[in-house]
C-alpha positions as CSV (number, residue, x, y, z in Angstrom):
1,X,-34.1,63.8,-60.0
2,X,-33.3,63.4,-56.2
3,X,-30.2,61.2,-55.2
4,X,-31.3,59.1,-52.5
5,X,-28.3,57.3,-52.1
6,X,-25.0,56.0,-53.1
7,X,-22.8,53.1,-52.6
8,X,-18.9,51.8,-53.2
9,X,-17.5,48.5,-53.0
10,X,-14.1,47.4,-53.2
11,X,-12.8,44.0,-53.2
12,X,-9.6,41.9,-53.9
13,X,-10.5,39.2,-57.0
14,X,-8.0,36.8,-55.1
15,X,-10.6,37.0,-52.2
16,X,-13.7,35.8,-54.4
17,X,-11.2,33.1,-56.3
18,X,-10.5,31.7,-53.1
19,X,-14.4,31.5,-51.7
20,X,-14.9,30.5,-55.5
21,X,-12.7,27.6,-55.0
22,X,-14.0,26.9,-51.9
23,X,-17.6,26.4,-53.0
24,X,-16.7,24.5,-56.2
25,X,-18.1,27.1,-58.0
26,X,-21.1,27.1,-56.0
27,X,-21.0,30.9,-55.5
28,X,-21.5,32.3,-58.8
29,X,-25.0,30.4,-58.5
30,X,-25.7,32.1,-55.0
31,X,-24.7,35.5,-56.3
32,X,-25.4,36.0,-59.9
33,X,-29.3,36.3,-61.3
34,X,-30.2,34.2,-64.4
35,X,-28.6,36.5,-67.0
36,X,-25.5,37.2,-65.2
37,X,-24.8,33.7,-64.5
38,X,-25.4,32.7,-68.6
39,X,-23.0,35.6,-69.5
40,X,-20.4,34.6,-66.7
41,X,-20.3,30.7,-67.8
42,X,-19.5,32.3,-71.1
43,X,-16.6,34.1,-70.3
44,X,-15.1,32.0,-67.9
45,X,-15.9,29.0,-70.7
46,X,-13.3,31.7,-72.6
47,X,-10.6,32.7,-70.0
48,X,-10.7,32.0,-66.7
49,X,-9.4,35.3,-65.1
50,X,-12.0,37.2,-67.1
51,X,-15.0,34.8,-65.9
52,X,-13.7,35.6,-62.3
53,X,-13.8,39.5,-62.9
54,X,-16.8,39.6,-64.0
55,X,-18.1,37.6,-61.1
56,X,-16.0,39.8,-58.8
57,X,-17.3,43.1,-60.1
58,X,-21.3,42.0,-60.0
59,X,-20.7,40.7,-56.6
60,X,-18.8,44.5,-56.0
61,X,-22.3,46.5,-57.8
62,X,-24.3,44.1,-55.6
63,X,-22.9,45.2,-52.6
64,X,-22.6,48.7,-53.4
65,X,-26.3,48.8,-54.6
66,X,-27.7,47.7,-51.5
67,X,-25.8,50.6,-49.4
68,X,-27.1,52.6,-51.8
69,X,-30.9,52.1,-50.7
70,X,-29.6,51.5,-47.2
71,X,-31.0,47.9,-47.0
72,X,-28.1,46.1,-47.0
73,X,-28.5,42.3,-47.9
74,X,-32.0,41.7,-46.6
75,X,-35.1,41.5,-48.2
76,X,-35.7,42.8,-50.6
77,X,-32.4,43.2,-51.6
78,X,-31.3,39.7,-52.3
79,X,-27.8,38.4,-53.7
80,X,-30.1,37.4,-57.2
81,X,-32.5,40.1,-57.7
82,X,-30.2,42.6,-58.7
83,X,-28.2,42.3,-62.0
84,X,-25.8,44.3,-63.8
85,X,-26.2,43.9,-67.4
86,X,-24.1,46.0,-70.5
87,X,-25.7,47.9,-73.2
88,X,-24.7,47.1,-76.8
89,X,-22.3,50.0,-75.8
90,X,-21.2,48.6,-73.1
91,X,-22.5,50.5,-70.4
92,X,-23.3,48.7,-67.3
93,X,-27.0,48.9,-66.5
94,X,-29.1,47.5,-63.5
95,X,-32.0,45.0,-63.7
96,X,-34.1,44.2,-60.6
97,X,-36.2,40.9,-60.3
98,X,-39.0,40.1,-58.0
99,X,-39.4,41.6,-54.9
100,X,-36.9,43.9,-55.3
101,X,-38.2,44.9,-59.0
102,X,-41.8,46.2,-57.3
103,X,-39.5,47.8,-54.3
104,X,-37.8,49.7,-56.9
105,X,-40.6,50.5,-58.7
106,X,-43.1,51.6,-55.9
107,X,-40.6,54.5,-55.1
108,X,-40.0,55.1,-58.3
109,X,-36.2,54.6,-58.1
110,X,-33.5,53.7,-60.3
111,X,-29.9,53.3,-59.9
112,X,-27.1,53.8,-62.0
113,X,-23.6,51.6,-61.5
114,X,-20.6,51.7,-63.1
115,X,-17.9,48.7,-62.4
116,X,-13.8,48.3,-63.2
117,X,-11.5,46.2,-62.0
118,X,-7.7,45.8,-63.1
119,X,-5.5,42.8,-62.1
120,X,-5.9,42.3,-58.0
121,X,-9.0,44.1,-57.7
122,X,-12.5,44.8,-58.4
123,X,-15.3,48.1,-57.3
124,X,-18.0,49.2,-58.0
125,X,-20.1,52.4,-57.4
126,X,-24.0,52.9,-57.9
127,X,-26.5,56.1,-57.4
128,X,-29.9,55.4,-56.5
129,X,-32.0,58.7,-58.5
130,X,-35.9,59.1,-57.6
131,X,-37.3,59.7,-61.0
């Protein structure tokens, strides 16, 4: 396997609350894909703080992915397409829809992520591998 990129992203969860708040919400729907958004109205259904991490660390992979293969935000790396999912282990994992799926796919890449946060702040790291 070849690394073909990697990719770090750092952010302050107070930071998301606020844009949060100042969407009404609206921003978990403009950021997370289908599956994340399910597991995120979950948890913050369950505690607040936690829904908000887990928002605050996708939007972190999300970011860090797409420096990874040197796209930034534009097609077709889109806010939706990618996901970061757990294993029944809990491992983080990335999912790819669309465009960005048969991008991925045609270059025969895949990326691995790994995401923390702890109180104030949220990051996330991912290596794009060609298999």
């Amino acid at each position: 396997m070849m690394i073909i990129g990697i990719g770090t992203d750092i952010l302050q969860i107070v930071r998301l609350q606020a844009a949060y708040d100042r969407t009404n919400g609206r921003l978990a729907e403009k950021v997370l894909g289908p599956d994340e958004l399910i597991i995120f109205k979950q948890r913050l259904a369950r505690n607040h703080k936690r829904g908000i991490a887990f928002l605050a660390t996708r939007f972190a992979a999300k970011e860090a992915f797409s420096k990874a293969i040197g796209l930034g935000m534009r097609m077709p790396m889109t806010w939706r397409s990618l996901q970061t999912l757990n294993e029944p282990s809990g491992k983080p994992v990335t999912s790819y829809l669309g465009a960005l799926a048969t991008f991925m796919q045609e270059r025969q890449w895949e990326a691995q992520v790994t995401v923390s946060d702890e109180q104030d702040m949220a990051i996330a790291h991912v290596i794009v591998l060609q298999k």
